[in-house]
C-alpha positions in Angstrom: 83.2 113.8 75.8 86.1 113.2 73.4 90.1 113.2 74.8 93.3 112.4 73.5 94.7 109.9 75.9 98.2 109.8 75.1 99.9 109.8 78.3 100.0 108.5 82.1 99.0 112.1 83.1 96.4 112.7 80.7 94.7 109.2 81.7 95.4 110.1 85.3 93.8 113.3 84.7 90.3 112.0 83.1 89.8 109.6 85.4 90.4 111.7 88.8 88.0 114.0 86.8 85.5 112.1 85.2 84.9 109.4 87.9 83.2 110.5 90.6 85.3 110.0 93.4 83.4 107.9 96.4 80.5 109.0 95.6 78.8 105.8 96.8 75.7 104.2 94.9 74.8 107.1 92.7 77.8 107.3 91.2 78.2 107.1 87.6 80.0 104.2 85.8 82.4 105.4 83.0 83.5 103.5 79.7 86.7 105.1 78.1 87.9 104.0 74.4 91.6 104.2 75.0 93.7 104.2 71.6 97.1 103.4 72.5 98.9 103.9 68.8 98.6 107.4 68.7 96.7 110.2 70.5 93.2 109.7 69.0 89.9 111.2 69.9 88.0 108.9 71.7 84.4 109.2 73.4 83.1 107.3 76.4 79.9 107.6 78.2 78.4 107.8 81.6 75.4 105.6 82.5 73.6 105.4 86.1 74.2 102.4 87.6 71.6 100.8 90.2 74.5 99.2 92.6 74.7 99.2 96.5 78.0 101.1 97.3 81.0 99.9 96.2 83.5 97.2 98.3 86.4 99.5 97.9 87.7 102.7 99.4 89.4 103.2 95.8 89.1 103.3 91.8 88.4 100.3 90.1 89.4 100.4 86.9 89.2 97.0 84.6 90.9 97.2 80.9 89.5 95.4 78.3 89.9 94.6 74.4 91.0 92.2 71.7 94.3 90.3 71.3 97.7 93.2 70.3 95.3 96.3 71.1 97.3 98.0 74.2 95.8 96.3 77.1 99.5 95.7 78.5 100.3 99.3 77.0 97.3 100.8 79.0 98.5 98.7 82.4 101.6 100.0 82.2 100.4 103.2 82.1 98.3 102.3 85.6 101.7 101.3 86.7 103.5 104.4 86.0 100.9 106.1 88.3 101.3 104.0 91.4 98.3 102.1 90.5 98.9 98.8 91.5 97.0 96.1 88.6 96.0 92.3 88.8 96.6 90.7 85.4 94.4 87.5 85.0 96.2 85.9 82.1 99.5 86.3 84.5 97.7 84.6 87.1 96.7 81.5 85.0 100.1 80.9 84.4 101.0 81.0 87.6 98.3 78.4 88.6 98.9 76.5 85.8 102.6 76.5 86.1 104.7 74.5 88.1 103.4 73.7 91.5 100.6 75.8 90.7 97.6 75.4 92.6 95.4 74.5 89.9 97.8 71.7 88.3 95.9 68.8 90.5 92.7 70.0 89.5 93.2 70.3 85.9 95.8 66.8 85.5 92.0 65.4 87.2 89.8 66.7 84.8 92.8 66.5 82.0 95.2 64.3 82.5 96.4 64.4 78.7 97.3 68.1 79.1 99.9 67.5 82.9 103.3 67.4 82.2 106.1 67.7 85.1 106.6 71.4 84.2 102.9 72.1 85.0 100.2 72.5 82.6 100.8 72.2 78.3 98.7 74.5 77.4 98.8 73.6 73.8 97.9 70.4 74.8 94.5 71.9 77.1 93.5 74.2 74.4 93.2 71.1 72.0 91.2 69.4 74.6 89.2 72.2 75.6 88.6 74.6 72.6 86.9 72.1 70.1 84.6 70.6 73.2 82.6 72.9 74.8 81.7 70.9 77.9 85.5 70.3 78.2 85.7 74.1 78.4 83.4 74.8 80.6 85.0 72.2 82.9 88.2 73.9 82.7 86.5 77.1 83.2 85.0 75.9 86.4 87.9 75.2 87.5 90.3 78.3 87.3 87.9 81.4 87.1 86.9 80.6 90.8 90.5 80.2 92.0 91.0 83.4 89.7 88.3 85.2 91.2 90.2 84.5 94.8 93.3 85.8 93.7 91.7 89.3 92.4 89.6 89.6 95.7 93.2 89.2 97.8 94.8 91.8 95.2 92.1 94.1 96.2 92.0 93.0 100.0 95.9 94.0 99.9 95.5 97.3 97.6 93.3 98.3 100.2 95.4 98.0 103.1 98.5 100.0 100.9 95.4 102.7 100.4 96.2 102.6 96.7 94.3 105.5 95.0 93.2 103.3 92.5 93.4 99.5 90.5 94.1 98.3 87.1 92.0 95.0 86.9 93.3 93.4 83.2 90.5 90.3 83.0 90.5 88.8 79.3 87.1 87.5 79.8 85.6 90.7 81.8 82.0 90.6 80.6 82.5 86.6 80.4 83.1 86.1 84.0 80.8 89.2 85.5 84.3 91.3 86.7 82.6 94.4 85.0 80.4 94.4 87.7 83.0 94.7 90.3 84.8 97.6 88.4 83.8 101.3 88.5 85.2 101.9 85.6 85.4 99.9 82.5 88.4 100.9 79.4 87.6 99.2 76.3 91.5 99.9 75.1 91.4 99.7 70.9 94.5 100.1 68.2 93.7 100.9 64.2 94.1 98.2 61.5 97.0 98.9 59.4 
């Protein structure tokens, strides 16, 4: 299939079309190329997925792609519908900020990275990026509290019957959210 997704409605309008609806387990699981520059053709592809029914009574929809491609672009877009979306980077902050929830956990692990305003994260990435042990560490402590935070997003947009959800999760594949999500957007810009 090839579409030009260049606005809220025509996004809306391949998804409600293309997804399935609640289906249950045979439904098919959908990976959209979303170019947010300019209306572009773009192609995505349906593959059976062996799952047991999904968790949700609504559209899962997690965004992924490289650093400045549209991912905040495409979220917005969710927005615009009514589609409530959990951003993952936004979240970090938050537990990383200060009082965050995570700030004991990583001064602990890293004290050299704690300051009173919460966590410097120039400071962490210099611990953490050239030491992969170090990273891991770090990872083991925030994707889990993460991972807590998207399940209550999605506890809540099920209780406000949202049609559907934007999950944007840098590390998707990384961290196993694709598996949660019913639909996967891999969002993508052109080089100029």
């Amino acid at each position: 299939w090839h579409v030009a997704l260049s606005s809220p409605a025509r996004l809306c309008g391949l998804l409600r079309n293309n997804a399935g609806g609640n289906a249950g387990p045979s439904r098919s699981r959908i990976g959209v190329v979303v170019n947010t520059q300019r209306p572009w053709p773009v192609s995505f592809t349906r593959r059976r997925r062996r799952h047991t029914p999904r968790a949700w009574p609504f559209l899962t929809i997690a965004l992924t792609g490289s650093i400045a491609m549209g991912k905040s672009t495409t979220a917005k877009m969710f927005r615009r519908l009514g589609w409530p979306v959990f951003d993952a980077d936004a979240e970090v902050h938050r537990l990383t900020g200060v009082r965050g929830a995570a700030v004991p956990l990583v001064a602990a692990a890293f004290p050299e990275a704690v300051t009173p305003k919460g966590v410097d994260r120039q400071a962490l990435g210099q611990a953490v990026f050239a030491n992969p042990q170090a990273l891991k560490r770090l990872e083991a402590i925030l994707h889990p509290m993460v991972g807590r935070k998207r399940r209550k997003f999605l506890l809540q947009a099920a209780l406000r019957r949202a049609p559907a959800v934007g999950l944007d999760v840098p590390l998707l594949f990384e961290t196993g959210a694709h598996l949660t999500a019913d639909i996967v957007v891999v969002v993508t810009a052109p080089s100029f």
